[in-house]
N, C-alpha and C positions, 0 to 999 in steps of 0.2 A: 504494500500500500504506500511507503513512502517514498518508494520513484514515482509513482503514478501521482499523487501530490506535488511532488519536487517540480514533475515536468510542468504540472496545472501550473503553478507558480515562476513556472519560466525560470527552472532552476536546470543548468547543465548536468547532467548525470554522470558522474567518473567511476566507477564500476568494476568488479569481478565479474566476466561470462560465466554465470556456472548458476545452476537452478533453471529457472524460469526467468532469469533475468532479461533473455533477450526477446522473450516473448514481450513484454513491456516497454523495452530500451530499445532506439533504433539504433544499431551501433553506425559512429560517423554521420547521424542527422540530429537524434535527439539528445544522445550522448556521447559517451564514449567506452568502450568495453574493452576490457582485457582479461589475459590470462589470471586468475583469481589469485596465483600466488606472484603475480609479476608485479612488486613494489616499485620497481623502479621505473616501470614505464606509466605506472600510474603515478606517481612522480611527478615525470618529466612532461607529462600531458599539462597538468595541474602549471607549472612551469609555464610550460606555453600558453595556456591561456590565460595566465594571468599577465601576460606579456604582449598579448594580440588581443586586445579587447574586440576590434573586430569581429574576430572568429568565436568567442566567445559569445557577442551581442546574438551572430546569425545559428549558435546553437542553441540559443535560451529560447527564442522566438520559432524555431523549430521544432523548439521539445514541447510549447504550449499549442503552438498548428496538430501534431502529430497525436497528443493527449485528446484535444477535441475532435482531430480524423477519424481516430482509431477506439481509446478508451471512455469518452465520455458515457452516460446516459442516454443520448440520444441514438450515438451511433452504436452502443449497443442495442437498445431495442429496435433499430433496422437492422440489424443481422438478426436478431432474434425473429422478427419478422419474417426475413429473407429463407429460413430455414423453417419455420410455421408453413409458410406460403408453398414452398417444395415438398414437404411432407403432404400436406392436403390436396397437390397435383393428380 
């Protein structure tokens, strides 16, 4: 629940791949993912972004487009819909 908030919030996601993380996470739009035990690259991410506000700016705004594409309430109940809809065919 607290990537899927972080994104709402327009908060970059710096990340271990591992779980269901990228089911949530878009890795290199919403955030960013790595190897779960790779410190050092999650690091040097954190590093550059905080050095390229830039690319920082256009992931926060990414991670809050992607949140309401993908995870909000409404686009769930269209898929939930979209799958109702194909069962009843």
């Amino acid at each position: 629940m607290i990537f899927l908030e972080a994104q709402q919030a327009a908060v970059t996601i710096i990340a271990g791949n591992q779980g269901g993380v990228s089911s949530i996470v878009k890795d290199q739009y919403s955030g960013l993912l790595f190897d779960a035990l790779d410190v050092a690259a999650m690091t040097n991410a954190i590093t550059t972004l905080l050095s390229n506000p830039q690319q920082l700016q256009r992931l926060q705004q990414q991670a809050q487009k992607y949140i309401t594409q993908q995870h909000s309430i409404s686009a769930s109940a269209l898929q939930l819909q979209r799958i109702v809809h194909s069962i009843c065919e």
